[in-house]
Residue frames as a rotation matrix with the C-alpha (Angstrom) as fourth column:
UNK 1
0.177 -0.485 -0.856 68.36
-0.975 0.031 -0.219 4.48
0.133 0.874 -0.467 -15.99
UNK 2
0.707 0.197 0.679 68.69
-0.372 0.920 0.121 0.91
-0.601 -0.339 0.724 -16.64
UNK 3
-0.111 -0.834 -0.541 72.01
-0.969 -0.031 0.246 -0.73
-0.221 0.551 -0.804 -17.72
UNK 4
0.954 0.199 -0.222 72.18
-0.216 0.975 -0.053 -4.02
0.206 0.099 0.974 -19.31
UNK 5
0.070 -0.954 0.291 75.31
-0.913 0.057 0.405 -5.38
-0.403 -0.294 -0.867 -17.68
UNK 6
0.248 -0.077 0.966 75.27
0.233 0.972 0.018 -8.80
-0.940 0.220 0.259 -19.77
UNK 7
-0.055 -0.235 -0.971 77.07
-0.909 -0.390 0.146 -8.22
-0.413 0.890 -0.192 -23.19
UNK 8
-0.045 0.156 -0.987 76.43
-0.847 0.517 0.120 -12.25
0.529 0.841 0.109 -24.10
UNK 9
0.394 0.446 0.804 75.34
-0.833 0.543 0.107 -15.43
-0.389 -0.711 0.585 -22.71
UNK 10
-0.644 -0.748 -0.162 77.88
-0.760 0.599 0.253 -18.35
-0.093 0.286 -0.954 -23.02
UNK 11
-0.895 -0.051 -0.443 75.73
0.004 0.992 -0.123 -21.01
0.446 -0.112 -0.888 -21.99
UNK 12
-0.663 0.705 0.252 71.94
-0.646 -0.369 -0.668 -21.09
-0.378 -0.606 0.700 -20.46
UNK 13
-0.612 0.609 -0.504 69.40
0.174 0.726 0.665 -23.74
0.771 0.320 -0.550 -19.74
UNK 14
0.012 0.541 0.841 66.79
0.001 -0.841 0.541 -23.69
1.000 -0.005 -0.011 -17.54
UNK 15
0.906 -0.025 -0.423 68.44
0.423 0.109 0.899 -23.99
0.024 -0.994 0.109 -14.17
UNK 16
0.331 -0.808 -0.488 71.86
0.426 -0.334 0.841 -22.09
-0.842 -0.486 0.233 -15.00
UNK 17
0.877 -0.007 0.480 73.36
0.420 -0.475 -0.773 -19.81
0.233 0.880 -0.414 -17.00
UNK 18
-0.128 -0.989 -0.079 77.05
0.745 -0.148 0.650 -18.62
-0.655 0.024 0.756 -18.00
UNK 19
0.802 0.409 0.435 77.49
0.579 -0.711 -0.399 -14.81
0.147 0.572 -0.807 -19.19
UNK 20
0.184 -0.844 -0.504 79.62
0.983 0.173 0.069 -12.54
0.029 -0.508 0.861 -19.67
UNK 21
0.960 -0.170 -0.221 80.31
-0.142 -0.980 0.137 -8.06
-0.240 -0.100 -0.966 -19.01
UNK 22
0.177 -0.666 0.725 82.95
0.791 -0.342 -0.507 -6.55
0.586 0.663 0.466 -20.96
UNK 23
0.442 -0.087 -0.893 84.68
0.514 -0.791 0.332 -3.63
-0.735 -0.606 -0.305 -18.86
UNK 24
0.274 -0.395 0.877 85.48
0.887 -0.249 -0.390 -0.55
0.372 0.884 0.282 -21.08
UNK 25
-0.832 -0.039 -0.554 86.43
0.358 -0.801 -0.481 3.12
-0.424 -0.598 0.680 -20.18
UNK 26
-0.597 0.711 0.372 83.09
-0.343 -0.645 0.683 4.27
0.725 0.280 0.629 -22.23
UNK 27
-0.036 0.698 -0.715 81.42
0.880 0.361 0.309 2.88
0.474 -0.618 -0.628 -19.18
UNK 28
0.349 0.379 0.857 79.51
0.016 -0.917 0.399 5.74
0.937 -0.126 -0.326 -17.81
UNK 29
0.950 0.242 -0.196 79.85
0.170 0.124 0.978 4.95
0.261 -0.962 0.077 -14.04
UNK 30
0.603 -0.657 -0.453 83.60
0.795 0.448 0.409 4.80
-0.066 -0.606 0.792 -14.08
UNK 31
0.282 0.126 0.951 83.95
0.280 -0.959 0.044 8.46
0.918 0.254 -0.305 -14.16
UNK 32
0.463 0.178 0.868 83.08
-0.865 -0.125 0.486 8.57
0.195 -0.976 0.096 -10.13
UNK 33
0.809 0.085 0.581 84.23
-0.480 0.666 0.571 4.94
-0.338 -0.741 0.580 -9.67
UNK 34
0.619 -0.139 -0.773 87.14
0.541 -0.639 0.547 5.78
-0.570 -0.757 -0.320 -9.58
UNK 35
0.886 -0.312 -0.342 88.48
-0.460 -0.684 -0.567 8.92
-0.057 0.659 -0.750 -11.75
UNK 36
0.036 -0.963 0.268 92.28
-0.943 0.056 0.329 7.48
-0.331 -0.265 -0.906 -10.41
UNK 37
-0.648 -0.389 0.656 91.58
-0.635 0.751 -0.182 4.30
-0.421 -0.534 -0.733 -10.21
UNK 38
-0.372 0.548 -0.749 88.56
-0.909 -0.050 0.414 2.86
0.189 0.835 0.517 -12.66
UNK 39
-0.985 0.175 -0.008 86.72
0.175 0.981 -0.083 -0.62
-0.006 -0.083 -0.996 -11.66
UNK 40
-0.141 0.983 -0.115 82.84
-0.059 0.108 0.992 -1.85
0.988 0.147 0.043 -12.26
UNK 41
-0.426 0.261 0.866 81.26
-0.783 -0.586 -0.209 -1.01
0.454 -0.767 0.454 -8.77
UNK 42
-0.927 0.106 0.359 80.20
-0.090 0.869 -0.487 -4.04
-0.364 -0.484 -0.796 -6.61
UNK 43
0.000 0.953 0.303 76.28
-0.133 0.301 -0.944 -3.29
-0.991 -0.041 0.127 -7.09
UNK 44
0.260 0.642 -0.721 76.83
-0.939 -0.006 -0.344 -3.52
-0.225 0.766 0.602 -10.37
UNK 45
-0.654 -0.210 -0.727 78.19
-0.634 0.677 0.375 -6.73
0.413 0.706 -0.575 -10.48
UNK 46
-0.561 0.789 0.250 75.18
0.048 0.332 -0.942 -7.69
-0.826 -0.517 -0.225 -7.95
UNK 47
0.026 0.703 -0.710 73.29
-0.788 -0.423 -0.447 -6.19
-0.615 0.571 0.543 -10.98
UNK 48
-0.200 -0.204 -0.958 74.86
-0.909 0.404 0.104 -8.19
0.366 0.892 -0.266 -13.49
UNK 49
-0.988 0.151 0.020 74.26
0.138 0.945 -0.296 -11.78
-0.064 -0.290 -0.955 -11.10
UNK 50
-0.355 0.929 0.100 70.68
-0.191 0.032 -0.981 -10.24
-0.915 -0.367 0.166 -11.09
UNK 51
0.256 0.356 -0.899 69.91
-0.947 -0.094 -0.307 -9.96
-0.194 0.930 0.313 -14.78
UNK 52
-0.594 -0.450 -0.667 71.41
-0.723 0.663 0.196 -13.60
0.354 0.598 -0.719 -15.20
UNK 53
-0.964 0.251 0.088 68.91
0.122 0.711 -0.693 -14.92
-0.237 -0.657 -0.715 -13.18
UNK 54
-0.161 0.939 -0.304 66.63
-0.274 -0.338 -0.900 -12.99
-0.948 -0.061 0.312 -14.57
UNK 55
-0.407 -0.178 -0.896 67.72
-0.847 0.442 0.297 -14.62
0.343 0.879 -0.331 -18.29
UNK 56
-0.989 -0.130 -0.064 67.02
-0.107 0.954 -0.281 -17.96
0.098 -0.271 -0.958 -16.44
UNK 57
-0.599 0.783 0.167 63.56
0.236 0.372 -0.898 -17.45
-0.765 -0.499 -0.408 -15.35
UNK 58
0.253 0.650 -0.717 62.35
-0.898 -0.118 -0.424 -15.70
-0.360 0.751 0.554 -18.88
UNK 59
-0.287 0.167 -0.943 63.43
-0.854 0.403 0.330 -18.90
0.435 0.900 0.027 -20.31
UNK 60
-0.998 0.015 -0.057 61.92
0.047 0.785 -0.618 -21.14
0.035 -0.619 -0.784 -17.97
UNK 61
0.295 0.955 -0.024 58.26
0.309 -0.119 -0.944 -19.60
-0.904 0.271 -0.330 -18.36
UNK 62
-0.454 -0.402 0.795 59.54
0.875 -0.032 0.484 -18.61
-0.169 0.915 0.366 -21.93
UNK 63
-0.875 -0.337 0.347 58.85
0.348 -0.937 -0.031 -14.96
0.336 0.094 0.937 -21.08
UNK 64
-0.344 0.894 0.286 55.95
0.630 -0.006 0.777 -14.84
0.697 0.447 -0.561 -19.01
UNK 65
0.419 0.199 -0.886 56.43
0.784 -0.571 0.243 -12.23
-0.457 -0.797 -0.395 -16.90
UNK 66
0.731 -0.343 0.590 57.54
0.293 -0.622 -0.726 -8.84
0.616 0.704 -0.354 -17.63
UNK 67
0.264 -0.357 0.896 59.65
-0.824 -0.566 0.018 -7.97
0.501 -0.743 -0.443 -14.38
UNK 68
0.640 -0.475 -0.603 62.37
0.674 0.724 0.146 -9.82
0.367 -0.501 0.784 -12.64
UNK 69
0.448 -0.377 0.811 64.03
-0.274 -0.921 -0.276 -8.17
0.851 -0.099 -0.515 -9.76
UNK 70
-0.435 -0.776 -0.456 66.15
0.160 0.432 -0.888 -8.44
0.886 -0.459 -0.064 -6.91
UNK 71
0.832 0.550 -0.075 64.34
0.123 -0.050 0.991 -9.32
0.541 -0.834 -0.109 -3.44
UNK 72
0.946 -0.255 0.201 66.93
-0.150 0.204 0.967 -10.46
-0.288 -0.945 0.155 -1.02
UNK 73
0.544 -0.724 -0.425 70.86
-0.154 0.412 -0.898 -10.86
0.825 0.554 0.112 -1.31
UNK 74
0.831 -0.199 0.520 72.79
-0.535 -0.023 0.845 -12.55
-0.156 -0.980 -0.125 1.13
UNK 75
0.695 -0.663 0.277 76.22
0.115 0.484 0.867 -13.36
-0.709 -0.571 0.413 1.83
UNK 76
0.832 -0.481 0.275 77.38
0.104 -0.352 -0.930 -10.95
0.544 0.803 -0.243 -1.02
UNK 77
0.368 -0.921 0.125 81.47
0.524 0.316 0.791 -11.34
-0.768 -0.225 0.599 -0.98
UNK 78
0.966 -0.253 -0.043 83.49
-0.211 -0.686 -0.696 -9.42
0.147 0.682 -0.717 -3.04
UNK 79
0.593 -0.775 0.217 86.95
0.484 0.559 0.673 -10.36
-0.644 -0.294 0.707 -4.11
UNK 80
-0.604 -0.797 0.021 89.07
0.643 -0.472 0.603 -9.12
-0.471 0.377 0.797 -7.07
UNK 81
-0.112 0.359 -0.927 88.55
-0.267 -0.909 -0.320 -5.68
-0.957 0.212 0.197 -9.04
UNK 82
0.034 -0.468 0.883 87.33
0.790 0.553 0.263 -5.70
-0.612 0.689 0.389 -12.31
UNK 83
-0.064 -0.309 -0.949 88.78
0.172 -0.940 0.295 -3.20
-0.983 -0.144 0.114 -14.57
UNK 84
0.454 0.218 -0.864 88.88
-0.741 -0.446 -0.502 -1.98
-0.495 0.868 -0.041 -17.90
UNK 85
-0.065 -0.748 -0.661 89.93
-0.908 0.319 -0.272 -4.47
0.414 0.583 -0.700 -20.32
UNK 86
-0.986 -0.030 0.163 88.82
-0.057 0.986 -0.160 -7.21
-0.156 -0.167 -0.974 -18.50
UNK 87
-0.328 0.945 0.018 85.48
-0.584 -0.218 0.782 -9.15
0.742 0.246 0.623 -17.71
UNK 88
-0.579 0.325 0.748 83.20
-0.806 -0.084 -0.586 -10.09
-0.128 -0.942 0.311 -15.84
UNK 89
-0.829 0.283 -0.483 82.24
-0.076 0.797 0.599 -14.24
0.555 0.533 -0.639 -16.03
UNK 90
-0.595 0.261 0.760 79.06
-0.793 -0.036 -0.608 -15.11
-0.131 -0.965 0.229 -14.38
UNK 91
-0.818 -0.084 -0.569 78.09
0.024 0.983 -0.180 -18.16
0.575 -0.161 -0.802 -13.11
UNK 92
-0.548 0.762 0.346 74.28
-0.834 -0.530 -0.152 -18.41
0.067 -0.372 0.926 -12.07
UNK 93
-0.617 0.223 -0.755 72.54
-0.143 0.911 0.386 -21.84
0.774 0.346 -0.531 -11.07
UNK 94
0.306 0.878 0.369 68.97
-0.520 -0.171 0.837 -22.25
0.798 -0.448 0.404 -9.53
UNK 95
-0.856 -0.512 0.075 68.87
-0.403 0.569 -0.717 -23.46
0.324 -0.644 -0.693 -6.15
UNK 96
-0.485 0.869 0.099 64.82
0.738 0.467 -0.486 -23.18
-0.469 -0.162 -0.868 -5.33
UNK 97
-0.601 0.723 0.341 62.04
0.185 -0.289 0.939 -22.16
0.777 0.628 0.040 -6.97
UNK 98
-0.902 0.363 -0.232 60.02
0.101 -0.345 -0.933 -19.88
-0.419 -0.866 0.274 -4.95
UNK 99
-0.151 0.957 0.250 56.48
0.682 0.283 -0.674 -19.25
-0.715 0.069 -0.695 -4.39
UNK 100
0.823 0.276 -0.496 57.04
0.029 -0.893 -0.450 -15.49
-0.567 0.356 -0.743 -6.42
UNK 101
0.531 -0.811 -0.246 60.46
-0.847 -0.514 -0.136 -16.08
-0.016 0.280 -0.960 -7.95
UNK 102
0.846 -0.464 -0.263 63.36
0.508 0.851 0.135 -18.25
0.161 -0.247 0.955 -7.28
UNK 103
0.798 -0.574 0.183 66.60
-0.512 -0.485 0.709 -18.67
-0.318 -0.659 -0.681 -5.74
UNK 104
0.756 -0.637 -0.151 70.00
0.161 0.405 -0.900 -18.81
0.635 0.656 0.409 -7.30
UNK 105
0.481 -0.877 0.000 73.60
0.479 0.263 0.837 -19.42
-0.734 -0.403 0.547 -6.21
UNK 106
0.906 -0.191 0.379 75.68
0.328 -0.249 -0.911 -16.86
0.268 0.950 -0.163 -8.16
UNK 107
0.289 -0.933 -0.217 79.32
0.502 -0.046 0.864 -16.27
-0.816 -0.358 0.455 -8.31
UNK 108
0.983 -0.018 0.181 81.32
0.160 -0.389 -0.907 -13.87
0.087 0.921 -0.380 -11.08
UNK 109
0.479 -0.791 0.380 85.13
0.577 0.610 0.543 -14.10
-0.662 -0.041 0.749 -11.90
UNK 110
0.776 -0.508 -0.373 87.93
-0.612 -0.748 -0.256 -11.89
-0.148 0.427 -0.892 -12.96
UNK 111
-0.052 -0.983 0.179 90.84
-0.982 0.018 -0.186 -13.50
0.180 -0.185 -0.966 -14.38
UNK 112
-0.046 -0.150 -0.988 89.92
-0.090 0.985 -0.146 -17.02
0.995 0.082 -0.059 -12.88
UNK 113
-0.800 -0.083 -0.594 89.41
0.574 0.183 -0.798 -15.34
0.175 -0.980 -0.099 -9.44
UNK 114
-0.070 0.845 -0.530 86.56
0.992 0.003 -0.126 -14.67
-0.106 -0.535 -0.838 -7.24
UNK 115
-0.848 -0.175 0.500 85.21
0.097 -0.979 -0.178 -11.21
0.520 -0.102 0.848 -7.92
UNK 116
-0.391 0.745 0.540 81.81
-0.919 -0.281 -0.278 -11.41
-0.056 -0.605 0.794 -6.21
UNK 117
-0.968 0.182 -0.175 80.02
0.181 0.983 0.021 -14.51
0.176 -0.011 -0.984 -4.82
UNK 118
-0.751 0.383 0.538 76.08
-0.654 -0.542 -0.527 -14.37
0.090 -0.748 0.657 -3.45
UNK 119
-0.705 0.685 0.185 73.11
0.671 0.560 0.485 -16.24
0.229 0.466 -0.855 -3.14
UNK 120
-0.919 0.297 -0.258 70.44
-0.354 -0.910 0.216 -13.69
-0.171 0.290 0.942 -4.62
UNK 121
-0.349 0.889 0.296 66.60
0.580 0.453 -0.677 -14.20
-0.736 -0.065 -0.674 -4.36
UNK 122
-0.982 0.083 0.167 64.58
0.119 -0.410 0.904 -12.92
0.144 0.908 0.393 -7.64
UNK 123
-0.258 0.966 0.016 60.81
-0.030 0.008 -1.000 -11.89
-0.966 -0.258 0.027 -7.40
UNK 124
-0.918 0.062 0.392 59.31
0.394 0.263 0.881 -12.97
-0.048 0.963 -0.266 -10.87
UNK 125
-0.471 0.794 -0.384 56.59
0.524 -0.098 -0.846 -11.07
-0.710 -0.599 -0.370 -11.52
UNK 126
-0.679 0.090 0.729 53.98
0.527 -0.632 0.569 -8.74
0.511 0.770 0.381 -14.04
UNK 127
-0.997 0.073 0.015 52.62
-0.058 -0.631 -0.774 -5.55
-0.047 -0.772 0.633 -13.11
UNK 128
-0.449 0.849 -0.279 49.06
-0.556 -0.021 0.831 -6.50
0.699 0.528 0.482 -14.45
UNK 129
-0.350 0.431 -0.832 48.59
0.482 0.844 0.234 -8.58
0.803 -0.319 -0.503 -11.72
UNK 130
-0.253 0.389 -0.886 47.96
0.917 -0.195 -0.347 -6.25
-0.308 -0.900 -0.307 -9.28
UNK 131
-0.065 0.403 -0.913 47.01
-0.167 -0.906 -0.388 -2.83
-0.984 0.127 0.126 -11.27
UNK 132
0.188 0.221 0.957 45.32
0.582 0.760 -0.290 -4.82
-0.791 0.612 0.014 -14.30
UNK 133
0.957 0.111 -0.268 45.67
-0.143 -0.621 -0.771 -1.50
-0.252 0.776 -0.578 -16.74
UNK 134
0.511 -0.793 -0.333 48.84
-0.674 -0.610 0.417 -2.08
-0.533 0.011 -0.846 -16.63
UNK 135
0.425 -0.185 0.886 48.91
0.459 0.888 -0.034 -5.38
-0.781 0.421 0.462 -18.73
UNK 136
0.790 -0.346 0.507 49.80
0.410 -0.317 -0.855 -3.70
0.457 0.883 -0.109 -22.27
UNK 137
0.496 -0.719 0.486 53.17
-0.862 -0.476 0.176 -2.69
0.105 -0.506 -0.856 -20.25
UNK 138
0.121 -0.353 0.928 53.88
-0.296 0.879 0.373 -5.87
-0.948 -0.319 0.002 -19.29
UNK 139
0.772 -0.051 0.634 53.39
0.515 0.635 -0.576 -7.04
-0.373 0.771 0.516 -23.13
UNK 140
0.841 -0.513 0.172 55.68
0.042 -0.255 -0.966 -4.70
0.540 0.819 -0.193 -24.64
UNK 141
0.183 -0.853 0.489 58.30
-0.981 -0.123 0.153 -4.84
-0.070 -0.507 -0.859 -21.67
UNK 142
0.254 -0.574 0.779 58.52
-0.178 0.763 0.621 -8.47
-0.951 -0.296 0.091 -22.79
UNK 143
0.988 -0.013 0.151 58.60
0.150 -0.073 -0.986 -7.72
0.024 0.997 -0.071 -26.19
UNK 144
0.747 -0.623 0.232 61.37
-0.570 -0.780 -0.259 -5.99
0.342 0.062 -0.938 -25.16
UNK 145
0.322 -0.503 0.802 63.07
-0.522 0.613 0.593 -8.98
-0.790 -0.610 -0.066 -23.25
UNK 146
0.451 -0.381 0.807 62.95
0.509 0.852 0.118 -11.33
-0.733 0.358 0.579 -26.00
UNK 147
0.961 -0.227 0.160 64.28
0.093 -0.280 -0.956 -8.63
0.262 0.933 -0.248 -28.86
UNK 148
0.306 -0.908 0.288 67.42
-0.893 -0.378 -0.244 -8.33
0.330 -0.182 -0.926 -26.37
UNK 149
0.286 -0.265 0.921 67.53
-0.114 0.945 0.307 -12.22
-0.951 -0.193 0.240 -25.85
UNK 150
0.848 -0.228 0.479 68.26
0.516 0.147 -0.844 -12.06
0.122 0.963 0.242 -30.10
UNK 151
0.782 -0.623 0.027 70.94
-0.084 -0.149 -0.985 -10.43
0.618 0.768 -0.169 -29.52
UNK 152
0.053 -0.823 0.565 72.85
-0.984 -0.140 -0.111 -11.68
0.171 -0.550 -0.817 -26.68
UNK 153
0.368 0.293 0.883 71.49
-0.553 0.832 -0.045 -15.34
-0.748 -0.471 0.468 -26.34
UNK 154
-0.512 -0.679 0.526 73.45
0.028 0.598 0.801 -18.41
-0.859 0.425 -0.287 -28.06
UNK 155
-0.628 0.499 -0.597 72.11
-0.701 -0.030 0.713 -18.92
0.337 0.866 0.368 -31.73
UNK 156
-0.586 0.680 -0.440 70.56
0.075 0.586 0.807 -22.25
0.807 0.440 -0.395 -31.26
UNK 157
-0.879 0.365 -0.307 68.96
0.275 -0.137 -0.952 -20.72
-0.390 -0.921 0.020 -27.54
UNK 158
-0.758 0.343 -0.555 67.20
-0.486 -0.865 0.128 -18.26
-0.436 0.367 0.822 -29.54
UNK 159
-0.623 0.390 -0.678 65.30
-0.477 0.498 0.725 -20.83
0.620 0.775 -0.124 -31.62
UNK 160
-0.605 0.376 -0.702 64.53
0.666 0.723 -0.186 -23.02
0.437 -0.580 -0.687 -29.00
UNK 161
-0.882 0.011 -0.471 62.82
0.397 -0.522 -0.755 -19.94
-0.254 -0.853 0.456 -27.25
UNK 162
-0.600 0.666 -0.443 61.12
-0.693 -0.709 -0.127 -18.38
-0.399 0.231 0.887 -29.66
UNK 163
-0.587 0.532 -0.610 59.70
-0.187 0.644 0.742 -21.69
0.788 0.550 -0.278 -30.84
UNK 164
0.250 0.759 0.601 58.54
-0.922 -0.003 0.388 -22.62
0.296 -0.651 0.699 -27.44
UNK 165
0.634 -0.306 -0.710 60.93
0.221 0.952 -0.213 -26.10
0.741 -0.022 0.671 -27.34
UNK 166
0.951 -0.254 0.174 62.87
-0.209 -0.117 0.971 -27.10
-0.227 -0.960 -0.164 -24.37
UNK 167
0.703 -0.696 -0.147 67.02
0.444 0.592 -0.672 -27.35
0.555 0.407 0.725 -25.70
């Protein structure tokens, strides 16, 4: 199952990006995490620094990959809970461009305080490149990127994307 943990993108160019996760109780997970006690689960806010990086690199090749995933996290930190009723800011800003991917400096905020810091390697990548049948996957799993970039990306982002222009 795949959650989208980004309910809107504040801000995003192509070296950083500002987003943000709504906590609700209709969030499936917080059933188990915890019945008493209710908060978004560290990996997912690992999740949610991953998908913002992964917002960064479709608009940097302006979707040319179909697959962006977490390789490597290090020095993941965790600081305040975030609970229902609140959110989750994140704060995501290349550091290098890698040879498969790039690396980002990400940090995400409850409140004005640290809820999770990391710096989080991404592997850009489409599955056609190594089991060519799979290309017509790759096309409709970015189809599929840019119809959910219409509805979380800024208005004038959106333009600039689907035109192919750099604002």
């Amino acid at each position: 199952m795949k959650f989208n943990l980004l309910d809107k993108i504040e801000e995003i160019c192509d070296t950083r990006i500002v987003a943000v996760k709504h906590v609700t109780l209709a969030e499936e997970y917080l059933a188990d995490h915890f019945p008493s006690f209710p908060v978004l689960p560290g990996v997912m806010m690992l999740e949610a620094l991953t998908q913002a990086a992964a917002w960064v690199m479709h608009r940097r090749s302006n979707f040319g990959k179909s697959f962006a995933v977490l390789k490597e996290a290090k020095n993941v930190k965790y600081g305040n809970f975030v609970a229902p009723g609140n959110y989750l800011r994140v704060e995501v800003e290349l550091f290098k461009q890698t040879e498969a991917g790039a690396t980002f400096k990400a940090s995400g905020t409850v409140n004005g305080s640290n809820a999770v810091t990391a710096r989080i390697e991404i592997a850009y990548f489409n599955l056609g490149e190594k089991q060519p049948q799979l290309a017509e996957l790759d096309a409709r799993l970015i189809e599929h990127h840019r119809r959910r970039w219409a509805v979380i990306a800024p208005r004038h982002q959106q333009a600039s994307v689907a035109l192919g222009t750099d604002n």
